[in-house]
N, C-alpha and C positions, 0 to 999 in steps of 0.2 A: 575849502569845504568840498569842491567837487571831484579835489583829488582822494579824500578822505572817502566820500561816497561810492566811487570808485574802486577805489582798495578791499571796502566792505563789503560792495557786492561780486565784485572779483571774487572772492575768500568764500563767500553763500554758494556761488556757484562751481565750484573749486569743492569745495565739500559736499554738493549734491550731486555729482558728478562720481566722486570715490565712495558716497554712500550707494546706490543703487547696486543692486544683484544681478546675476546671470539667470533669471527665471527660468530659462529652459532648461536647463544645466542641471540645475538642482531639484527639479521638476522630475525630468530623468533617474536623477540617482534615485530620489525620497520614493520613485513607483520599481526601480529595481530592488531596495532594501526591501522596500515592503513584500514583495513576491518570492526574495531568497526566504527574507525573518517570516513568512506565514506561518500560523501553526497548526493551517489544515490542507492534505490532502485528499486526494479523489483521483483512482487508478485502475487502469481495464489492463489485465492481462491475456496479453495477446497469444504466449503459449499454449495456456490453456482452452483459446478460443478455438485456436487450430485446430484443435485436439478434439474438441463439439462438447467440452464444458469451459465454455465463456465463466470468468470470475472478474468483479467489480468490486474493489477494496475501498474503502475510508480509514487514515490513519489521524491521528490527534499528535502532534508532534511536540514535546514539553521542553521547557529548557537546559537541563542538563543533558545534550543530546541522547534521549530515549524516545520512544514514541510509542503508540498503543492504538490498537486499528481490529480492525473488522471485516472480513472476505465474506461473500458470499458468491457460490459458484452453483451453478446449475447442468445438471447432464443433459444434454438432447437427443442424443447417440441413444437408439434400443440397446447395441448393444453393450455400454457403456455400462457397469458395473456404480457406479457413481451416479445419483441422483438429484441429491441437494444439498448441499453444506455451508455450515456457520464457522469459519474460525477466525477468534478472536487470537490474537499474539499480540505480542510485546518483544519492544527491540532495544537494541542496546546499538550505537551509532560509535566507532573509532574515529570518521576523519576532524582534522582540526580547521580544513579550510572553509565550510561551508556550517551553518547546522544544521545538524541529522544530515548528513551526507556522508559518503561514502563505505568503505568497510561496515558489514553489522551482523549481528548475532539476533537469534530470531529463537524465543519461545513459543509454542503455539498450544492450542487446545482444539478440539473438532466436537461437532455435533453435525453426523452427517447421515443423509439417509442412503442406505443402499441396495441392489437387488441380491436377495438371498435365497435357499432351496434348501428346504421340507422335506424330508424323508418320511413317508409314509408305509409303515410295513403291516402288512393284511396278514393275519394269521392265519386266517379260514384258506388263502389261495396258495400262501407260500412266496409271496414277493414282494416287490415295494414300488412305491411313487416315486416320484421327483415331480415337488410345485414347488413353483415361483412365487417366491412374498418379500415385500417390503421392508426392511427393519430399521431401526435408527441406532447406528452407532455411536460410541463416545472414546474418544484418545487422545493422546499427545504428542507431540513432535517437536522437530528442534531442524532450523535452516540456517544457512550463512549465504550473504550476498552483498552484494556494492549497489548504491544508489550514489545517480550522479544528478546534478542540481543546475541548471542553465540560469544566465543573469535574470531572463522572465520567468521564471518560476516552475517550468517544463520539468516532469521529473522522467528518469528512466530507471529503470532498476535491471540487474539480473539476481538472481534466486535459486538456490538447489537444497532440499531436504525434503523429510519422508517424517511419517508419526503413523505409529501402532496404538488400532484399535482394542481397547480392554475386552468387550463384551463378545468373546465369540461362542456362537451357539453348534458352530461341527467345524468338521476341519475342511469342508467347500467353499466357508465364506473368506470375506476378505479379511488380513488380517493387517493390511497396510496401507495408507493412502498418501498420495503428491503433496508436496509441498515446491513448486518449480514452478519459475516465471521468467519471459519477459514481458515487464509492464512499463508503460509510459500513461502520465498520468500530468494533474496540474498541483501546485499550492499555491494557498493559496490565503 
């Protein structure tokens, strides 16, 4: 009997022994899946900061590697021609090793404010003004860049494209705006 007994808990402890897990192990991976699979971002580009219009993105990252996001950048520079701007784009992602990484194609749209000049011509004197006003732009554009993806979640991107404004009111204003970045950002 006491060999039987023996044998039986031999075999219990034999089996709870090869039941237990690597808890940190896995622990690890299931917080690294989670930060590559997020499906939100939040990104400061720091080109454009350089430049004295800081832009802070949020993207919404979907599963067919595509994504859809939202810039908003502000001018701080007087003499920066560039004000305020809203652009929403939509992307399309090539790489296969990560999602939404790498290679991508970039459609955008702009709603952006900018500084403009009034020609004012006086008929009584025979000349003209130039003032300074406000206007709010609307356009399109189109970027291609590479985003790269760390096991924490860390994003970085580079960026290069441009989009033309529809609404020009003379031939002094702007008639084209940035689309260029380097950003590092999180997902998350």
């Amino acid at each position: 009997m006491k060999k039987n007994l023996l044998t039986l808990m031999l075999l219990c402890f034999t089996y709870a022994a090869f039941a237990q897990k690597d808890t940190k192990s896995n622990t690890d991976s299931t917080a690294i899946d989670k930060n590559i699979s997020g499906k939100n971002e939040i990104k400061l580009n720091l080109l454009m900061g350089i430049l004295a219009m800081p832009e802070i993105s949020y993207e919404r990252i979907f599963e067919n590697n595509t994504g859809l996001g939202l810039s908003v950048s502000l001018g701080l520079d007087e003499d920066i021609e560039y004000k305020l701007g809203f652009i929403p784009y939509y992307r399309i992602y090539f790489g296969n090793a990560k999602k939404s990484s790498g290679f991508f194609i970039e459609a955008n749209a702009a709603l952006m404010q900018t500084k403009g000049y009034n020609y004012y011509y006086d008929s009584n004197y025979g000349f003209s003004t130039l003032r300074n006003s406000v206007r709010w732009n609307v356009g399109m554009g189109a970027a291609i860049g590479g985003k790269f993806l760390t096991k924490n979640g860390f994003v970085g991107e580079i960026s290069y494209g441009v989009g033309r404004f529809f609404n020009q009111h003379n031939e002094e204003e702007i008639e084209l705006y940035p689309r260029v970045g380097i950003t590092i950002g999180k997902r998350f």
